[in-house]
C-alpha positions in Angstrom: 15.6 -31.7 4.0 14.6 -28.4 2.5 15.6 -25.1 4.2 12.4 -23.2 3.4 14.4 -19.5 4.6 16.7 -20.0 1.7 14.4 -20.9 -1.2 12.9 -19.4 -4.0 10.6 -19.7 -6.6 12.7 -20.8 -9.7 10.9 -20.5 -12.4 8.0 -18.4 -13.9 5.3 -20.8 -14.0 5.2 -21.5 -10.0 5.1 -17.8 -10.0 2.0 -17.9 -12.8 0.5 -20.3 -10.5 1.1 -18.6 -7.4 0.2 -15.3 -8.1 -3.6 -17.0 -9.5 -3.4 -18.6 -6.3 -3.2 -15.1 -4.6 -5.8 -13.6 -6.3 -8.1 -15.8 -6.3 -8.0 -16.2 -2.4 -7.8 -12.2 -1.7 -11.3 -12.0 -3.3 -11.1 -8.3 -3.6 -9.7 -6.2 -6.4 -5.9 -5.5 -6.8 -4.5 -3.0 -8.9 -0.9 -4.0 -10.3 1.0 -1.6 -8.2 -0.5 -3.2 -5.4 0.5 -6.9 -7.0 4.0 -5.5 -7.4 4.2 -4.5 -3.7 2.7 -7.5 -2.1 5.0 -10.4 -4.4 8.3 -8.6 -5.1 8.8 -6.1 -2.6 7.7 -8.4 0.1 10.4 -10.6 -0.9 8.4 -13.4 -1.7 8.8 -13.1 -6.0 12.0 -12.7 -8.1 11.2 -9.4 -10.0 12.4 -10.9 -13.1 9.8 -13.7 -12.6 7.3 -12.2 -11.6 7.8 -9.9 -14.5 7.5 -13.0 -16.9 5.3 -14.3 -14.9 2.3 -11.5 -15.0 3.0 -10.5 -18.8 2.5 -14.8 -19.7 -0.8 -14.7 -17.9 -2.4 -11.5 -19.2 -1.1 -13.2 -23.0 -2.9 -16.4 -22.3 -5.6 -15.1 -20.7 -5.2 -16.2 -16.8 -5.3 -12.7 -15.7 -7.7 -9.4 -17.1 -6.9 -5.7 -16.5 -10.4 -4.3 -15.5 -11.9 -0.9 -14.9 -13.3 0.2 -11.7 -14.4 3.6 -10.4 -11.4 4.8 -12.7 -8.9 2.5 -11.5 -7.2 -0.2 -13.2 -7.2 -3.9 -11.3 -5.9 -7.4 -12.2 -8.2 -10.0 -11.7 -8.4 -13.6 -12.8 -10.6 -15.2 -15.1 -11.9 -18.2 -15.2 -8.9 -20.3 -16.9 -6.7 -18.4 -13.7 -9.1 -19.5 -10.9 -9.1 -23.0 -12.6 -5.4 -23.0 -12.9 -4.9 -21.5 -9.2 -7.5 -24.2 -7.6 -6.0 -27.0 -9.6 -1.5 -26.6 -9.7 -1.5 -25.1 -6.2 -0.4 -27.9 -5.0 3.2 -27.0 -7.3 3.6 -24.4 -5.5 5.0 -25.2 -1.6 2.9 -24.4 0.9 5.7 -21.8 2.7 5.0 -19.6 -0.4 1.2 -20.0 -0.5 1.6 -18.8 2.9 3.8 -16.2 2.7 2.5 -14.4 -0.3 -0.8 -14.3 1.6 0.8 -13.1 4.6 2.4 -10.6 2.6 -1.1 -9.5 1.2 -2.3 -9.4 4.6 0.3 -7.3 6.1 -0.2 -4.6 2.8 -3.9 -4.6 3.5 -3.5 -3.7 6.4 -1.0 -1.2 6.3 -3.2 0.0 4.2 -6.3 0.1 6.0 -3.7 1.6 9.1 -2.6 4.5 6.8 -6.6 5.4 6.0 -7.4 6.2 9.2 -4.9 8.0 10.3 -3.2 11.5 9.3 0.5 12.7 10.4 2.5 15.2 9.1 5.7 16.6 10.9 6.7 20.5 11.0 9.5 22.1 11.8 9.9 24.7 14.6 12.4 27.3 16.3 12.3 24.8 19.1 12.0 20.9 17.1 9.3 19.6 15.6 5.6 19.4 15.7 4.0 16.6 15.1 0.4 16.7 13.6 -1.7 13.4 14.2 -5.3 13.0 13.0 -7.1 9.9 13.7 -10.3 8.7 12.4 -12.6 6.3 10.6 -14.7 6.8 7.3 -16.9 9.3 7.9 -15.4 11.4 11.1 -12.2 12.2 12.6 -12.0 11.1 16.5 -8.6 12.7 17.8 -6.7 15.4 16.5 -3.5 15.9 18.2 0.0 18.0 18.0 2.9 16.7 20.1 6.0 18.1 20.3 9.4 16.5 19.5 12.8 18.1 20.2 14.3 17.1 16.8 12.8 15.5 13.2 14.6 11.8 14.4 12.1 11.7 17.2 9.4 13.3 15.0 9.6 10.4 12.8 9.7 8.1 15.5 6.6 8.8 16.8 5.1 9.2 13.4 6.0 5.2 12.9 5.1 4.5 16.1 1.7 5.9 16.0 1.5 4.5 12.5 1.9 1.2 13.3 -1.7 0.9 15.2 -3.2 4.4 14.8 -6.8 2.6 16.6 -5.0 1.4 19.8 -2.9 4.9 20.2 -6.6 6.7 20.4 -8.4 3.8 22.4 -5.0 4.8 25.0 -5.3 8.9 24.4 -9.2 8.1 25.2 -8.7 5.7 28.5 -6.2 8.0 29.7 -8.0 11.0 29.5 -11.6 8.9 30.9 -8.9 7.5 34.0 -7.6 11.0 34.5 -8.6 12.2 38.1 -8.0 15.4 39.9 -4.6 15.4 42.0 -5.6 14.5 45.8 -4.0 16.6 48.0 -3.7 15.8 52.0 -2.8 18.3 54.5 -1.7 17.2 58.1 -3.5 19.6 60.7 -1.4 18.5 63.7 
């Protein structure tokens, strides 16, 4: 029985087939730094095979480097989608997962990291941390906590970085909950 934690791709051409397999079900451009990131430093591609692996497929014509708004993406062409659609099935399903999972998790660190801004300063006292969170077109929530030292500084920075959208939607339903202190006084 295989032990899917332990193995690897061993061999460049499961890693041609699997990174055509990735592109073609992202359906969205991907520049090669991004590639890198989401097969090697996920953990899911040797670097040496990957390396063999993408410069075989630009030579044979699986993959094109493309233009776009001044950026430089990899996409597949049509010999790529052919060959991702029809040897997937050489590639085990635990990879065909995991690289997409990998993808998946990028994009949306991504996606986090676009919405929200957080830069740390140092004080006489600790640390200020700077957070601004927004969408597109409008920031929601600025906001400057304080932190007695840069260790907690950054903690909160990954903290708040890991869902920037839920930290406001809590900032926000704390401050709608927030009611006035009610105070009793015994007259007896």
């Amino acid at each position: 029985m295989n032990d899917y934690n332990t193995a690897e791709l061993n061999s460049a051409h499961l890693v041609k087939v699997l990174i055509c397999y990735l592109l073609e079900r992202l359906k969205q451009p991907v520049t090669e730094g991004q590639l890198y990131e989401i097969a090697v430093e996920s953990g899911v591609v040797n670097y040496f095979y990957y390396t063999e692996a993408l410069e075989g497929l630009l030579e044979n014509r699986s993959l094109t480097r493309t233009e776009r708004n001044g950026e430089i993406f990899i996409v597949p062409t049509e010999k790529g989608r052919f060959g991702a659609d029809y040897f997937n099935d050489t590639v085990p399903l635990y990879f065909r997962k995991e690289i997409l999972k990998a993808a998946l998790y990028y994009f949306a660190r991504l996606e986090r990291e676009s919405s929200a801004d957080i830069s740390i300063t140092e004080t006489d006292n600790g640390c200020e941390v700077n957070c601004t969170v927004g969408d597109a077109n409008y920031d929601l929530m600025r906001v400057s906590l304080y932190a007695p030292d840069s260790e907690q500084a950054e903690l909160i920075k990954e903290k708040i970085m890991l869902d920037p959208a839920e930290f406001y939607r809590r900032v926000l339903g704390y401050a709608l909950e927030n009611k006035e202190e009610h105070i009793e006084v015994d007259m007896d």
